[in-house]
C-alpha distance (Angstrom), angle and dihedral (degrees) to the residues before:
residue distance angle dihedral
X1 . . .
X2 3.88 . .
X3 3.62 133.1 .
X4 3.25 91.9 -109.7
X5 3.75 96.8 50.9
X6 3.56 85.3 61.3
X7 3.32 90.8 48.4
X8 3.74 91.1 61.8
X9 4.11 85.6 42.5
X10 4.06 83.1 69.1
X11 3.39 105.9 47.6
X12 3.78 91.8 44.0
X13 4.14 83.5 57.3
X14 3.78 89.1 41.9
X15 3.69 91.1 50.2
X16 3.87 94.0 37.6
X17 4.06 88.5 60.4
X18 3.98 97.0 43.4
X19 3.80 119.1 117.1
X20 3.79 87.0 -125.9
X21 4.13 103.6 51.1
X22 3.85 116.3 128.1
X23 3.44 145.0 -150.0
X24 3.93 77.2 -112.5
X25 3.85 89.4 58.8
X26 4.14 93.7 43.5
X27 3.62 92.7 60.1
X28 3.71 93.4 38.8
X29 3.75 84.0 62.6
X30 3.64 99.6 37.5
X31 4.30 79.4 64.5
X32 3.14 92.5 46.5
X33 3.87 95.4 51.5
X34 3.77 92.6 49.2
X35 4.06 90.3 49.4
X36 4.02 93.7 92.8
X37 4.39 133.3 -30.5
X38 3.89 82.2 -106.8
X39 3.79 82.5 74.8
X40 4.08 99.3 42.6
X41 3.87 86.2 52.0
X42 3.80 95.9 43.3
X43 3.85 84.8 54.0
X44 3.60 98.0 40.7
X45 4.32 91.5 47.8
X46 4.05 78.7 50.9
X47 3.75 91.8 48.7
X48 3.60 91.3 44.9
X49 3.40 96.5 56.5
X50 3.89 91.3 49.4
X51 3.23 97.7 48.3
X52 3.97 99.1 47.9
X53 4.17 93.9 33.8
X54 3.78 128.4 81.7
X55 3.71 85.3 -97.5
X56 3.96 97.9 93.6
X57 3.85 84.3 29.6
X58 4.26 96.4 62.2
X59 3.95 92.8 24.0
X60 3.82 97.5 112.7
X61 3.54 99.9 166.2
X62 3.92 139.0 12.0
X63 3.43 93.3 -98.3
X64 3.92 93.9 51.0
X65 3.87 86.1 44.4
X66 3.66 88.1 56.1
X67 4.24 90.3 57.6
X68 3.61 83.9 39.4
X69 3.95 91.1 63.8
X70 3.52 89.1 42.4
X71 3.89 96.6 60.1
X72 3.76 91.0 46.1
X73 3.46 90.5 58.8
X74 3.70 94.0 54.0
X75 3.99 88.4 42.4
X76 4.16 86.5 60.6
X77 3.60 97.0 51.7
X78 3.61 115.8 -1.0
X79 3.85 91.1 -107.7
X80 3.35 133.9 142.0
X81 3.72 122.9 -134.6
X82 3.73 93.3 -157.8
X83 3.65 112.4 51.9
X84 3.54 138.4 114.5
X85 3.74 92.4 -83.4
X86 4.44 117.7 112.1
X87 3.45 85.7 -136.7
X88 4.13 98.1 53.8
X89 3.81 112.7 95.8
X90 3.59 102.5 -119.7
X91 3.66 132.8 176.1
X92 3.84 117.6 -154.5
X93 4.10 111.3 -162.8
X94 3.90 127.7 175.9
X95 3.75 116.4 -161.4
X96 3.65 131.3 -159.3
X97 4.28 115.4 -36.1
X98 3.62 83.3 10.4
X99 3.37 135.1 134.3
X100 4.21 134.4 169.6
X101 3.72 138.1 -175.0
X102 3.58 121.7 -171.1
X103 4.15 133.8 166.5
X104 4.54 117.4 -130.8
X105 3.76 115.5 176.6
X106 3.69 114.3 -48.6
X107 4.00 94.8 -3.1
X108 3.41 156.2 71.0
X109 3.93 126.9 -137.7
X110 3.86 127.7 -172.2
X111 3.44 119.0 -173.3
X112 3.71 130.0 -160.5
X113 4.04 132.2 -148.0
X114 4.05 112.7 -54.8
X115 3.72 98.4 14.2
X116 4.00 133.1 128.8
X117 3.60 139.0 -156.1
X118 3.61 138.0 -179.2
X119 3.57 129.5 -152.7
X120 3.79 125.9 -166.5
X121 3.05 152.9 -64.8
X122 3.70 85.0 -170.3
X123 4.10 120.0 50.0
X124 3.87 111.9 -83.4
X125 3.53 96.2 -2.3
X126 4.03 111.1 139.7
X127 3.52 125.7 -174.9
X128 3.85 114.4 -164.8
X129 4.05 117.4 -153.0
X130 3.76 126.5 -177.9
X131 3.67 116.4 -44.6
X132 4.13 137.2 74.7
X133 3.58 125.9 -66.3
X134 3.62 131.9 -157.5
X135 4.06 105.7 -172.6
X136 3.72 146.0 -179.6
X137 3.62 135.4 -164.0
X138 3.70 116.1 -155.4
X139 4.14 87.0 175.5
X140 3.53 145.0 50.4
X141 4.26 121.0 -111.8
X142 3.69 92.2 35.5
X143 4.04 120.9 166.0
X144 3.61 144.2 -167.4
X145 3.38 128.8 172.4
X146 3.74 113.8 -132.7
X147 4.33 129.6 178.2
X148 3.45 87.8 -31.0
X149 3.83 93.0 -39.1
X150 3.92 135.9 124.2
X151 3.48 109.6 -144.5
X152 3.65 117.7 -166.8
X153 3.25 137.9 -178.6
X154 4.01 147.9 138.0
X155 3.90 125.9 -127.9
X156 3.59 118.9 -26.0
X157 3.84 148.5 92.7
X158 4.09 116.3 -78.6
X159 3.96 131.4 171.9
X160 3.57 117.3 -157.6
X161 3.75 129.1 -179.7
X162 4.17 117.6 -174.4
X163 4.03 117.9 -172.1
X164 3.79 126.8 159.9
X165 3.41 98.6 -87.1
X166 4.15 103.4 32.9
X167 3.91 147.8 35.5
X168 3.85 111.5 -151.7
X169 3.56 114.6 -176.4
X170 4.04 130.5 176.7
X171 3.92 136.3 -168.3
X172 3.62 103.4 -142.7
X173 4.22 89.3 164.9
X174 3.85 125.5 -2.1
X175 3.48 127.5 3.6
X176 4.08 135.9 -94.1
X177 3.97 129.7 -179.1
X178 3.77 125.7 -138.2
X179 3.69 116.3 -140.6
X180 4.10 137.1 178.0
X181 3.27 132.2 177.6
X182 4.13 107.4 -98.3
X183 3.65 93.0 26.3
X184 3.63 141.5 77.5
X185 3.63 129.6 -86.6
X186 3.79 107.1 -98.8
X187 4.16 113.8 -153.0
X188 3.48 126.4 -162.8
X189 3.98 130.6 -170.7
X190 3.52 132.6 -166.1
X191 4.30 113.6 -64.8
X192 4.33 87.3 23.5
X193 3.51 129.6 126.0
X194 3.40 133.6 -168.0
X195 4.23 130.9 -165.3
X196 3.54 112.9 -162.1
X197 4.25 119.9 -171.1
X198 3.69 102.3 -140.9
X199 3.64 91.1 -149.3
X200 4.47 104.6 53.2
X201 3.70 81.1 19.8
X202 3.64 87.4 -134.3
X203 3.76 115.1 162.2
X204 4.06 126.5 -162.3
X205 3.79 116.5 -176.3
X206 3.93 115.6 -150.4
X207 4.10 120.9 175.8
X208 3.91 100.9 -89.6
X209 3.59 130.2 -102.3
X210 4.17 100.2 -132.4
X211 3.62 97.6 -170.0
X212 3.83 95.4 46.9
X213 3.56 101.5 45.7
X214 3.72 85.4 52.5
X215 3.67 108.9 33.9
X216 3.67 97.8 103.1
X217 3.74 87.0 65.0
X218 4.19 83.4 64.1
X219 4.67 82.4 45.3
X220 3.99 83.9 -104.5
X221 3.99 118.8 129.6
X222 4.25 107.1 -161.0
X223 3.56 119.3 -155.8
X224 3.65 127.3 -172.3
X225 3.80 111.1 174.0
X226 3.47 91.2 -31.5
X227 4.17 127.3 -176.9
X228 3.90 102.6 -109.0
X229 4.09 90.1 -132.9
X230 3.66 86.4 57.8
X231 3.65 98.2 44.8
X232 3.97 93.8 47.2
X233 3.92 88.0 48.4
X234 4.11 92.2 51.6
X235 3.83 85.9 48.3
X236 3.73 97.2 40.8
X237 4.02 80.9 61.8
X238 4.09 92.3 76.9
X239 4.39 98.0 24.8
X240 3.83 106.1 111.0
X241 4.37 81.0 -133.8
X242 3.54 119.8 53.3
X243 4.07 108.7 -115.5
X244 3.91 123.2 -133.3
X245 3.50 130.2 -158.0
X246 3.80 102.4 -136.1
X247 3.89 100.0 -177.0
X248 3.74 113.4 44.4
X249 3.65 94.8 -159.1
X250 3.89 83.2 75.2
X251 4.24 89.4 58.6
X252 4.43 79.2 77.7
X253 3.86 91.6 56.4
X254 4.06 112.0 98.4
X255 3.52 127.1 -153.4
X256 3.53 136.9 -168.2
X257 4.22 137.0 -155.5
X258 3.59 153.3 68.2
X259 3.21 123.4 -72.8
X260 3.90 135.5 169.5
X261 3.76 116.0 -112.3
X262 4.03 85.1 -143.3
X263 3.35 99.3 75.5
X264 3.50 110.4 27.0
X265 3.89 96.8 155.2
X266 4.23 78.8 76.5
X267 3.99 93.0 61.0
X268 4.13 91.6 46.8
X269 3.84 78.4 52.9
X270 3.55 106.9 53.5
X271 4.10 82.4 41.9
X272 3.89 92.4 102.1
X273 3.98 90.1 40.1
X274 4.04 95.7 60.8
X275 3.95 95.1 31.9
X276 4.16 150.3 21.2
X277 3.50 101.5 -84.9
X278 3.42 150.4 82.2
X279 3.94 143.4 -124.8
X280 3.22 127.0 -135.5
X281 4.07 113.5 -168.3
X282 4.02 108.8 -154.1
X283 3.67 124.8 -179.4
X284 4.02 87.4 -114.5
X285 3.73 102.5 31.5
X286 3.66 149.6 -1.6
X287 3.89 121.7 -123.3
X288 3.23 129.9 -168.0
X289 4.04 112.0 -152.7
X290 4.08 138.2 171.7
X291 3.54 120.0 -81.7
C-alpha cells in the first residue's frame, strides 16, 4: 500500500460523501476497489480513520461530512486534495456574478455564474455538473463526462450548457459524439446542435446558433421564444437574490429579448411590461407570481 494509494483512498471517501456523487461515480469506485487488495486496505485504513476520528463525530451535515473527509485525507498523508496536481480531486464552483476560466491537460474550460465542475481523482478525468461551459480542445481523444454522458471529441471549439431539466450542446469547431450505455451514439459536426431532455433522454440536433450559445460570455442573455421558468433561472444566475417562480402556471409563458446579464434587476423589471404577472422584490428573493 503506497502513499499515494491512500491518497486515492481519500478522495474516493471525499467524493463518495459529496452532494453531487453519482451512480456514475459508485461504480467507478466499485472498479477501482476490485483493481488490487492494496486498494481495499487503502480504503479501509481511510475508513478507519473516519470512522474512529472526530470526523463522523463533528460532521453535522453531508456537506460538513464532505470537508470532514477532506481533512482526513490530509491528516493520513499530508496531502492536499485540491492542488494543482491532475490527479487531486478538485471541485471548481462559481457563485452568483461569477465567472472562471481555467486550463487541465489538453483544454481550456470557462465557466460562467452558478456552475460546477469536478476534476479527478484520476488524471484528466472531468466531471461537468449544472452550469454553462465555454470549452476548447487543443488535442485529439478528449473526454468529459456529462449527466451520465461521455462526451468526446478532438480539437475544436464547443459550448455546453447543463440545467436540471436539459443538455444543450454546440460544435462551434470540430466535432465530438455523445455516447451512454443503452442509447445511441449521438454525432455532432461543426455548426450542430443538439438539446437533450434529461428526463425521456430524447435528443434533437438543430444547426447551432454561435452567438447565442455564447453570448453570456459577451454579459448578454438571448431569448428567442423562450419558457419563462427557464429564462428567470438563466437570469437568476447573475441577481444578487435568488428569484422564485411562485405560480407555476407562469413556467408556460415565453418570452423573448436581449438583455444584459449586468443588470439583471432591469429584466425582473420590465417582467410585468412584456407579460401577465407581477414582481415582487423581497430583501431575500424575488418572485414572480400571477396577476
Amino acid at each position: 500500500m503506497t502513499p499515494y494509494q491512500v491518497e486515492q483512498a481519500a478522495n474516493w471517501q471525499a467524493r463518495l460523501l459529496s452532494d453531487h456523487c453519482s451512480e456514475q461515480d459508485r461504480a467507478c469506485f466499485a472498479t477501482w476497489l476490485a483493481e488490487n487488495e492494496a486498494h481495499q486496505q487503502a480504503f479501509g485504513l481511510v475508513s478507519q480513520i473516519w470512522q474512529s476520528g472526530e470526523f463522523t463525530r463533528r460532521s453535522a451535515s453531508r456537506k460538513f461530512g464532505r470537508r470532514a473527509a477532506l481533512s482526513c485525507g490530509l491528516v493520513l498523508g499530508g496531502l492536499t486534495l485540491f492542488g494543482a496536481s491532475g490527479a487531486d480531486a478538485k471541485e471548481i464552483r462559481t457563485g452568483r456574478h461569477e465567472r472562471h476560466r481555467f486550463g487541465l491537460t489538453g483544454m481550456d474550460i470557462e465557466m460562467d455564474a452558478c456552475s460546477i465542475i469536478l476534476c479527478g481523482p484520476s488524471h484528466g478525468q472531468v466531471t461537468i455538473e449544472n452550469g454553462r461551459y465555454a470549452l476548447s480542445f487543443y488535442q485529439d481523444c478528449m473526454k468529459i463526462q456529462c449527466s451520465g454522458w461521455t462526451i468526446s471529441g478532438g480539437k475544436g471549439r464547443y459550448a455546453l450548457d447543463l440545467s436540471d431539466k436539459t443538455l444543450d450542446l454546440a460544435v462551434l469547431e470540430g466535432g465530438l459524439g455523445m455516447s451512454r450505455s443503452g442509447h445511441a451514439r449521438i454525432a455532432l459536426t461543426e455548426g450542430q446542435a443538439v438539446s437533450l431532455d434529461r428526463l425521456t433522454q430524447q435528443s434533437t440536433v438543430t444547426i447551432v446558433r454561435p452567438d447565442d450559445m455564447l453570448a453570456w460570455r459577451e454579459g448578454r442573455a438571448v431569448f428567442r421564444n423562450t419558457p419563462l421558468d427557464q429564462a428567470i433561472a438563466e437570469m437568476a444566475r447573475y441577481s444578487d437574490r435568488p428569484a422564485r417562480l411562485v405560480s407555476p402556471s407562469l413556467a408556460r409563458l415565453r418570452i423573448s429579448g436581449v438583455f444584459h446579464t449586468q443588470d439583471p434587476a432591469r429584466f425582473f423589471r420590465a417582467l410585468p411590461h412584456l407579460l401577465p404577472l407581477r414582481v415582487i422584490f423581497g430583501p431575500t428573493q424575488i418572485e414572480i407570481v400571477k396577476l
